[in-house]
C-alpha positions as MATLAB code, in Angstrom:
seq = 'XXXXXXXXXXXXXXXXXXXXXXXXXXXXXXXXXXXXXXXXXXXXXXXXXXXXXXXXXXXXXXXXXXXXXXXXXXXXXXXXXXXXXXXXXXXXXXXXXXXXXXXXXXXXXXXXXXXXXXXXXXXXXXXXXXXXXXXXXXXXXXXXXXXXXXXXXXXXX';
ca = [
     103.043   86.008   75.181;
     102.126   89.535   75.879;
     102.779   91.840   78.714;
      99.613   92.930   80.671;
      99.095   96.786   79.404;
      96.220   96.852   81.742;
      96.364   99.132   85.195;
      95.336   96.875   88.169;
      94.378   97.978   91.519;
      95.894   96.891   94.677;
      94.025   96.362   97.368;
      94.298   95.242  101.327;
      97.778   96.304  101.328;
     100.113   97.957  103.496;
     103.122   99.302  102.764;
     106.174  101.186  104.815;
     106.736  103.881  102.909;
     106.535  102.411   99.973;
     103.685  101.934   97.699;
     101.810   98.686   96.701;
     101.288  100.360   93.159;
     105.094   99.648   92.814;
     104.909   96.165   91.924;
     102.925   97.202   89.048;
     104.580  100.287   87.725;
     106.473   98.552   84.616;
     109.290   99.067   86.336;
     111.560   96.094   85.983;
     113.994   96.642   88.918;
     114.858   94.419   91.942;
     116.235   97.319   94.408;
     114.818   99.498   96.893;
     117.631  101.726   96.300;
     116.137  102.364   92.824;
     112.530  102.384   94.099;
     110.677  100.358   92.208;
     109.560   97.784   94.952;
     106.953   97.436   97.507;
     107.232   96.402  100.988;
     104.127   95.288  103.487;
     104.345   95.987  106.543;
     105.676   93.256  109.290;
     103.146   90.884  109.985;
     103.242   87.315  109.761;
     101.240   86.871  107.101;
     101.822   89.626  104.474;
      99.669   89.377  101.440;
      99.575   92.031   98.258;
      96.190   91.701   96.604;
      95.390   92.912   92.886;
      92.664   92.879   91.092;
      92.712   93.438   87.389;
      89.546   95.344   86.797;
      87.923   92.674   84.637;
      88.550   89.326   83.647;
      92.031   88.447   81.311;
      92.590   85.342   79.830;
      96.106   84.568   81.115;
      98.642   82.145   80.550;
     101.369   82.833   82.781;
     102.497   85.213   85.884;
     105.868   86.434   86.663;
     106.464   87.648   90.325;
     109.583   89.073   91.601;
     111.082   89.809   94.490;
     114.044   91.414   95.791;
     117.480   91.349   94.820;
     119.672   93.081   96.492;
     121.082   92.588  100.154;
     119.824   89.437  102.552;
     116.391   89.614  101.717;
     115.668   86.006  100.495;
     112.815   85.572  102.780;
     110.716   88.523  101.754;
     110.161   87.101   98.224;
     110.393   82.943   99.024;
     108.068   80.102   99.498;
     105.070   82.564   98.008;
     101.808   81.598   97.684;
     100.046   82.996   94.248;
      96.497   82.554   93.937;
      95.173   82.812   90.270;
      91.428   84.588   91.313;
      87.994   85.032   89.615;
      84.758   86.910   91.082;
      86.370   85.967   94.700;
      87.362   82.625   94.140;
      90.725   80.947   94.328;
      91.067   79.233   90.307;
      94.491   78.072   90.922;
      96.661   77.912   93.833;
     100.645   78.267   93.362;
     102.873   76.751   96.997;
     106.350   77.678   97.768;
     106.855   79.507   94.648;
     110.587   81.024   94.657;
     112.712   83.112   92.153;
     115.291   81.974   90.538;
     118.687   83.572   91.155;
     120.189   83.401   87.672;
     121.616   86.710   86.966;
     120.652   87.647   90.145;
     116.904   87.962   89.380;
     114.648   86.607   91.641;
     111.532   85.919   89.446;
     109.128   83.155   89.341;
     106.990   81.993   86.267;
     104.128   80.682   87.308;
     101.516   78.637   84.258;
      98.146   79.509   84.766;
      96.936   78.054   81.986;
      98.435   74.818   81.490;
      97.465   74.135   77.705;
     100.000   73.528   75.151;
      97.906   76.106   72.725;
      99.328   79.689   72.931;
      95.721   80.726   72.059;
      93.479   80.048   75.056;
      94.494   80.637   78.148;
      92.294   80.855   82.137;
      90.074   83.704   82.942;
      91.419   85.177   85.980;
      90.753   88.931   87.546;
      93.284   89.115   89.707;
      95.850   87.471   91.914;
      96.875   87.463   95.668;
     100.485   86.715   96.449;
     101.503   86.091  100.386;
     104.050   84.454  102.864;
     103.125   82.368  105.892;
     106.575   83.673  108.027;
     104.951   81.602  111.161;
     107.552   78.716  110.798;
     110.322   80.611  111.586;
     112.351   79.953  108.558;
     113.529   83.591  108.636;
     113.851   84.331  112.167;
     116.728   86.566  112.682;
     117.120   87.162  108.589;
     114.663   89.748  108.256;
     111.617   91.818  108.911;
     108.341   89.455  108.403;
     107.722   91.950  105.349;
     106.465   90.553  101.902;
     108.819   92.282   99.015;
     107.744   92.306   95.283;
     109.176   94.469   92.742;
     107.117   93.454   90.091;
     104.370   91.287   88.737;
     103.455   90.922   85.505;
     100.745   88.598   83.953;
     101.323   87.250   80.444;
      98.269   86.596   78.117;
      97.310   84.331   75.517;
      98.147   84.826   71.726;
      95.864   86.070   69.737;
      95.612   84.583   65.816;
];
């Protein structure tokens, strides 16, 4: 697999001081303390948009989410949506990182073909959490926290 070189663009996000651009920077780091993570504000439906800038054939996406402290909630039970020209491809429910070596990242497989050459033309991907069933009620902010998100593509021969 390869890591996406490209630049996306983040759009309809908010962010407390912090910037969506974060989860995008290369930066593979699960604190705020070091920066490297971006926060929407708290709503009950937080959502981080990005579009790629063109279409990539993908194979896989890795989201994660934060690390450090009691933050569970801001980075569990995340919807991913696998997009193209506005539409939803593929759509990913109560995705959640694993905490082995405390890293909370989820691998999601866009492309579910056993050949490492093709892979599903997306152009970007939204990534939210529904916080309306109270699942998180006194835990945290209703704030959606990802550090980064990568998107792997297909080989090439």
């Amino acid at each position: 697999f390869r890591i996406s070189a490209a630049t996306p663009d983040w759009t309809a996000a908010t962010s407390t001081g912090t910037t969506a651009a974060k989860a995008i920077d290369k930066h593979f780091s699960n604190t705020m303390a070091q920066g490297y993570c971006s926060t929407t504000e708290d709503e009950e439906n937080p959502f981080l948009n990005v579009s790629f800038g063109g279409d990539l054939e993908v194979k896989s996406l890795m989201v994660c989410g934060r690390n450090d402290g009691d933050f569970d909630c801001r980075s569990q039970k995340l919807t991913v949506k696998a997009m193209r020209n506005g539409a939803v491809v593929k759509t990913f429910n109560d995705i959640a990182g694993s905490t082995a070596g405390h890293t909370r990242c989820a691998i999601v497989n866009v492309d579910e073909t056993l050949d490492r050459f093709t892979g599903t033309i997306i152009d970007g991907v939204i990534i939210s959490r529904d916080f309306s069933g109270g699942d998180c009620e006194g835990k945290t902010a209703n704030q959606l926290q990802i550090c980064e998100l990568r998107a792997f593509y297909k080989e090439t021969a």
